[in-house]
C-alpha positions in Angstrom: 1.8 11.8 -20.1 1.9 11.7 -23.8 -1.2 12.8 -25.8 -3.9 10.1 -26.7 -6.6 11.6 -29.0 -7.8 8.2 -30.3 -8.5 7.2 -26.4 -10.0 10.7 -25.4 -12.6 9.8 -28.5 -13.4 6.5 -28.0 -14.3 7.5 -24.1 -16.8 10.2 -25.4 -18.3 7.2 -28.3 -19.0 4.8 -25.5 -19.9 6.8 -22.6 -23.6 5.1 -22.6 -21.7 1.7 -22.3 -19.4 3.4 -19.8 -22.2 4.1 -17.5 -24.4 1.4 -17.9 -20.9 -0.8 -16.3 -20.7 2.0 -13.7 -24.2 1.7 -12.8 -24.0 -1.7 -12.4 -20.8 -1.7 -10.1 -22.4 0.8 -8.1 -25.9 -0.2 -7.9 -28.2 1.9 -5.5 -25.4 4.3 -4.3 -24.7 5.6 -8.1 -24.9 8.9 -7.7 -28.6 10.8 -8.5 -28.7 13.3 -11.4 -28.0 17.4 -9.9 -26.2 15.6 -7.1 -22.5 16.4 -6.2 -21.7 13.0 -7.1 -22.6 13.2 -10.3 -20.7 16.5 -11.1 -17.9 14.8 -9.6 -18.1 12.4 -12.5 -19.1 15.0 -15.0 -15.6 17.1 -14.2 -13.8 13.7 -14.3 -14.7 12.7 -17.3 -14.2 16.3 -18.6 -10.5 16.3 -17.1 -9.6 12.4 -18.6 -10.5 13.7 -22.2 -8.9 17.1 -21.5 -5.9 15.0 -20.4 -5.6 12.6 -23.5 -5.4 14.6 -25.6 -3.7 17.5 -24.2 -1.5 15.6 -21.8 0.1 17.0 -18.6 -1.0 20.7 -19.2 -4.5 19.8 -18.5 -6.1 20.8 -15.0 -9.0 19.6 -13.4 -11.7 22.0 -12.7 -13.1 21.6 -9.6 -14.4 25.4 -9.1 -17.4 25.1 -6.4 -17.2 21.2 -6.6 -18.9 19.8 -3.1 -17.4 16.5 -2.5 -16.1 14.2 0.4 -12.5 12.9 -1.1 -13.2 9.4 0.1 -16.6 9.5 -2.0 -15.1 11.2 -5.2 -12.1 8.1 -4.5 -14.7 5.4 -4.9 -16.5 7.0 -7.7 -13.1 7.4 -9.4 -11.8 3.4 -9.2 -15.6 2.9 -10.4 -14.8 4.9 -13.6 -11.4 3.3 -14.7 -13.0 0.1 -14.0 -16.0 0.7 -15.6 -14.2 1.9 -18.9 -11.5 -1.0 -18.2 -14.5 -3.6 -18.7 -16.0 -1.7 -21.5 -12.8 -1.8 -23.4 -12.8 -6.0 -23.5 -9.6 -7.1 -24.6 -8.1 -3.7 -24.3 -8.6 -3.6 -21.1 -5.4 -3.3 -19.2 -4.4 -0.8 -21.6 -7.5 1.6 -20.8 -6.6 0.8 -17.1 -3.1 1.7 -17.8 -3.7 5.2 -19.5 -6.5 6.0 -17.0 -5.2 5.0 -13.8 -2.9 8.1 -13.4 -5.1 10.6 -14.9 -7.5 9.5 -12.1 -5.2 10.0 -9.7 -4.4 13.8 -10.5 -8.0 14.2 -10.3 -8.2 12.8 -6.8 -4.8 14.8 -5.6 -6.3 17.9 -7.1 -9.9 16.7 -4.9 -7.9 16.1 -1.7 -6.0 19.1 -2.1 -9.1 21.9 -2.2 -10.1 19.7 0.9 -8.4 22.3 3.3 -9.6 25.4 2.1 -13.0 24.0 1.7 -13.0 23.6 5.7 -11.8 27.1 6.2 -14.4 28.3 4.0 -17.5 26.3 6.0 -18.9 26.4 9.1 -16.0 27.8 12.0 -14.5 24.9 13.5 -15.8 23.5 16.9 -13.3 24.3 19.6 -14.3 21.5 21.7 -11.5 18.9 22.2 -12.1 15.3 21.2 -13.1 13.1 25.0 -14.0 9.5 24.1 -13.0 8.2 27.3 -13.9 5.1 28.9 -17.4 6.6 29.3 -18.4 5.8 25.5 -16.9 2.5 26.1 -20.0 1.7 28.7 -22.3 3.4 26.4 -25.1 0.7 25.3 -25.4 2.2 21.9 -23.1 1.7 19.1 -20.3 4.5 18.7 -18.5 4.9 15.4 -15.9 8.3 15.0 -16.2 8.6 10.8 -13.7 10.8 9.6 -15.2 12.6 6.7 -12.5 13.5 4.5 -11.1 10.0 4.2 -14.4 7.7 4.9 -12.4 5.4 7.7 -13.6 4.6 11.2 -11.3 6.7 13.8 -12.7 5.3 17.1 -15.5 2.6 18.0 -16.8 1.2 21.6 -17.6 -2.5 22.1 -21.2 -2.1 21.5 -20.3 -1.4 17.9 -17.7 -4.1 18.0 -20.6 -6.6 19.2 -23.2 -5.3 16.8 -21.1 -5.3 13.3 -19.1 -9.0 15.0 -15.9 -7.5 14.7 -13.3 -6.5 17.3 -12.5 -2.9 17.9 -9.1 -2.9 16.2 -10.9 -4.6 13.1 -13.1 -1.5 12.7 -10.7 1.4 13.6 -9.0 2.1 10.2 -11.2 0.6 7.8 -13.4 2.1 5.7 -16.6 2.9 6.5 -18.3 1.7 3.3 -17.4 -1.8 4.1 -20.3 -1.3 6.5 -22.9 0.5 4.5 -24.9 -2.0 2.9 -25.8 -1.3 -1.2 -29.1 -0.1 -0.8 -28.2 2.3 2.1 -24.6 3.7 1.3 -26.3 6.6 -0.7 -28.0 7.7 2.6 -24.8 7.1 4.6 -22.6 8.9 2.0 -25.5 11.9 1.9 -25.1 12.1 5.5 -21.3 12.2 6.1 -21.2 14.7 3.1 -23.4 17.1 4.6 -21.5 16.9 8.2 -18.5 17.7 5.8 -20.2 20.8 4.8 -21.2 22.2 8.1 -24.6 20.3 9.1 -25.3 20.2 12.3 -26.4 15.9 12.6 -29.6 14.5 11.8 -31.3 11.4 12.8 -32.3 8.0 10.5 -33.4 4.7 10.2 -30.8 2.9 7.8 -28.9 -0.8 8.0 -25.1 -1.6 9.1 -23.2 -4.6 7.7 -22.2 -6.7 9.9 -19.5 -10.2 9.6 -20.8 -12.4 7.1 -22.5 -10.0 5.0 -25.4 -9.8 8.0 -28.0 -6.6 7.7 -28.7 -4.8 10.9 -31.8 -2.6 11.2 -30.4 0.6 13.3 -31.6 4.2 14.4 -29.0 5.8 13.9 -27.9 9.7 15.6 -25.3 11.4 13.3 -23.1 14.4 14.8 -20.5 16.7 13.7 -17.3 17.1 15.8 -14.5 19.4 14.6 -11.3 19.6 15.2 -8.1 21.5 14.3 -6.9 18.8 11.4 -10.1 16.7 10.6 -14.0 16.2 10.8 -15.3 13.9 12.5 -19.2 12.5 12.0 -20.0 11.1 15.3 -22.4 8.2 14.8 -25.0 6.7 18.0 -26.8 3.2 16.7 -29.5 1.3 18.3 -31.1 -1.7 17.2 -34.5 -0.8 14.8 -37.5 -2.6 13.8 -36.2 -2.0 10.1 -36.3 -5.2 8.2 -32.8 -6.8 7.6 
């Protein structure tokens, strides 16, 4: 990665325009000011000028960073992009330069994953049992694995709620149910499973086929295993307005 001083310059000039475009591509789930979100951003936008202009020596600094990988993935894309736009007809060049340096950021994210876990809570030593039980539950039952924000298991109530089969929801992200105005409370939630919470109870919205709001009451648990965690999520039909 060659050294790109001009570029590292121009991303600290426009950083107001930068996150104005970020803000608007992420509407109500751009991250809060103190929030882990935004640090993630902070130390990424650290790292990219770091990286311009000092190329492949540079290293991100994620000391004591509290992030989901899947969540610091999103907000990563959102950046490039958001610069991407900013830059006009420069565009794909931005992309180009800034793709790559946000991917070391993200391998370096995934990679303190791991040791994260093993410094949290002690793993549950219960063993995963989503037998054809859950599949007669009433309720809605998504498996949410934490670390990469995809569905790992669902029944058919959730299949009938959301209007999708179950092999449409197993392996796709998560966010692709989480409406706008409620994938900050979602993405709260599933990062503080990640760090050891117990589960908590809501009222929040799912996204169903065709862009359809569903008002649920939602239960939220943690399940550990030996290689994953896994947010457990119970949803019932609510009064909240769609």
């Amino acid at each position: 990665m060659g050294v790109n001083r001009q570029l590292a310059s121009w991303l600290v000039a426009r950083r107001p325009e930068i996150e104005a475009s970020l803000g608007a591509t992420l509407g109500a789930s751009m991250p809060g000011a103190g929030s882990p979100e935004a640090e993630a951003l902070r130390r990424l936008r650290s790292f990219a000028a770091a990286a311009l202009v000092h190329g492949g020596a540079a290293v991100p600094a994620l000391d004591g960073l509290r992030v989901a990988p899947a969540r610091a993935e999103r907000l990563t894309h959102a950046f490039v992009d958001a610069a991407a736009t900013t830059a006009g007809p420069d565009a794909c060049a931005v992309r180009e330069v800034l793709a790559p340096i946000g991917e070391r950021f993200l391998l370096a994210v995934r990679s303190t994953a791991p040791a994260r876990r093993a410094s949290g809570a002690p793993r549950s030593s219960r063993r995963r049992a989503v037998s054809s039980a859950i599949d007669r539950v009433a309720d809605a039952f998504l498996a949410i694995d934490v670390e990469t924000g995809r569905i790992a298991d669902a029944n058919p109530a959730a299949g009938a709620m959301l209007g999708l089969a179950r092999d449409e929801l197993v392996g796709a992200p998560a966010v692709d149910h989480f409406p706008d105005s409620a994938r900050e409370l979602w993405w709260t939630q599933l990062e503080a499973l990640s760090e050891g919470d117990g589960g908590s109870r809501f009222e929040t919205q799912l996204l169903a086929r065709g862009g359809r709001r569903v008002g649920v009451e939602a239960r939220v648990t943690r399940f550990a295993t030996r290689t994953k965690t896994l947010a457990l999520v119970l949803a019932r039909p609510s009064s909240l307005p769609r």
